[in-house]
N, C-alpha and C positions, 0 to 999 in steps of 0.2 A: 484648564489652568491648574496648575501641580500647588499644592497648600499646603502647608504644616500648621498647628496649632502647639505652641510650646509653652504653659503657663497659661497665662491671658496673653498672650499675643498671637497673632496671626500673620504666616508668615507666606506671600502668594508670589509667583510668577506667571509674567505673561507674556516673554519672549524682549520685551521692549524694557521692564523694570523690573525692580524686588519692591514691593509693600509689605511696610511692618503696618498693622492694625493692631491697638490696645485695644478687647473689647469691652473695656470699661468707657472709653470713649474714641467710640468709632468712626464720630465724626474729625479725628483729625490725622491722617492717618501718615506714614513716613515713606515718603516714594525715594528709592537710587534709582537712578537713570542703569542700564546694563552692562553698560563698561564700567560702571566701578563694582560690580559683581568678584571682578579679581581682587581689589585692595580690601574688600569686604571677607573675602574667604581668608585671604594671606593673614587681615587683623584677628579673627577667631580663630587661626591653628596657630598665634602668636605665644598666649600663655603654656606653662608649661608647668602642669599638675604636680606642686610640692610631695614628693613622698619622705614620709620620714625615716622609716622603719623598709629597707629592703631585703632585707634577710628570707630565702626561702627555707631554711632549716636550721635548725638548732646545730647552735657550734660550741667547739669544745677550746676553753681556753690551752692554750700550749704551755706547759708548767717550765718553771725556768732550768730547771735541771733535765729537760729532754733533751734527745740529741735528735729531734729532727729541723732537719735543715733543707732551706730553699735556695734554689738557683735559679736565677732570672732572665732570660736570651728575650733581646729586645734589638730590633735594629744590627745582627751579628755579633753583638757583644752579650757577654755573659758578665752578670754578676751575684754575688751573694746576698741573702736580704734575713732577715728576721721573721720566723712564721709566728704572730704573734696569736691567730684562731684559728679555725679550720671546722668546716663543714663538708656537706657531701656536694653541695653545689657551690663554695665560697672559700676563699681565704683572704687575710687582711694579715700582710708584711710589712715589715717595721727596714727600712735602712736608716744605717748610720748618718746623724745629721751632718756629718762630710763627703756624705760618698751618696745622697739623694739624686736617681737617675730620673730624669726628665721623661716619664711615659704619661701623655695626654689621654683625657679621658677614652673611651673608647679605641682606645690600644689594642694589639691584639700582640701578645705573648708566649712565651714554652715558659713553661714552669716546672723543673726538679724536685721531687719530693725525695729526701730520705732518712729513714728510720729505720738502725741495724741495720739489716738485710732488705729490707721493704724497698723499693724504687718507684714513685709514679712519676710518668712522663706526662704531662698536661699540656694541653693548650687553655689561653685566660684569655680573658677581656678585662682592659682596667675599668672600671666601674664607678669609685670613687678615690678621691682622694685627698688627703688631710694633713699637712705638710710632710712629715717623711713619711706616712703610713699610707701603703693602697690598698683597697678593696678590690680583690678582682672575682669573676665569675668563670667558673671553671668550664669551659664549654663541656668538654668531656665528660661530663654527666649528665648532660641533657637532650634524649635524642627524642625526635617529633613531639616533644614538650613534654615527654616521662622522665620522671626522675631514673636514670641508669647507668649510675657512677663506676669507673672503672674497677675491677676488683683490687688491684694494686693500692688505688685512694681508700677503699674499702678500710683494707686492712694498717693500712696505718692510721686511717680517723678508729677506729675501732682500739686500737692500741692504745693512740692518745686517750678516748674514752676510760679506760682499763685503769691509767693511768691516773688520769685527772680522778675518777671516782675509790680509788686506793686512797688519795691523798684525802678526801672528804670524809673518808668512812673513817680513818685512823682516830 
C-alpha cells in the first residue's frame, strides 16, 4: 500500500480509499472513498502560488529622450507601444490610454526593437498586465532554460545601459 507521510499526517492508499491519518491522533482517521480521488487532486492543483517579483534579470529603465521604439504584431495587426524597460529576458510597454490593444495573458507576440541602426525581431509572451502597460517575456532569449539573448537585443539593452548609466554618472 503506497504512503506518504507530509508533516504529521499520513497519507495511504489501498486501491479502494485515500486515508489522511493525524498521528497525533490516530485513532480518528479521514477515509475518501476513490472516486473522489479526482475532485481531491483537481482541489490541490486549485491554488495558484502568488509570485510577486518575476523579473529574471535586471532591467534598464528606457530614458525619455531615447529613441527606441517598439512595434507590436498581435493577431495581423501592427501597432506602436511605448518601451517603458527592458531586460535580456523582458520588457514592459506602455500604450497610449486610447489606443490600449486587447492582448490576453499568455499571448504570444512579434516584437520590433529599434534603436538607430540596431533592429531586434522578437517573438513575446504577454506575461502580465496592468491597464495600458504589459510585461512580456521575450522568448528569444531562452533556449533549453539558458539565458541566450539575441545579439541584436544585446546590443541595444547594452546601449540603453550606456545610456541610462551617462545620465547617473553626470
Amino acid at each position: 500500500m503506497p504512503e506518504i507521510v507530509i508533516g504529521k499526517v499520513k497519507i495511504s492508499l489501498d486501491g479502494r480509499s485515500v486515508t489522511f491519518l493525524d498521528q497525533d491522533n490516530p485513532e480518528t482517521p479521514v477515509v475518501l472513498p476513490a472516486n473522489t480521488t479526482d475532485d481531491l487532486i483537481a482541489f490541490l492543483r486549485s491554488p495558484t502560488p502568488e509570485v510577486t517579483e518575476r523579473r529574471m534579470a535586471f532591467r534598464v529603465a528606457v530614458p525619455r529622450l531615447t529613441d527606441l521604439t517598439a512595434k507590436v504584431g498581435f493577431k495581423g495587426k501592427t501597432c506602436s507601444a511605448t518601451p517603458v524597460d527592458l531586460s535580456l529576458t523582458g520588457i514592459l510597454i506602455e500604450f497610449p490610454k486610447t489606443g490600449v490593444v486587447d492582448m490576453p495573458i499568455d499571448s504570444e507576440i512579434a516584437i520590433e526593437l529599434r534603436l538607430d541602426n540596431k533592429i531586434a525581431a522578437l517573438r513575446g509572451i504577454v506575461r502580465r498586465r496592468n491597464d495600458n502597460q504589459y510585461g512580456i517575456l521575450l522568448e528569444n532569449s531562452l533556449r533549453n532554460g539558458d539565458l541566450r539573448p539575441p545579439e541584436s537585443l544585446v546590443l541595444i539593452y547594452k546601449e540603453l545601459e550606456r545610456q541610462w548609466l551617462r545620465r547617473r554618472l553626470k
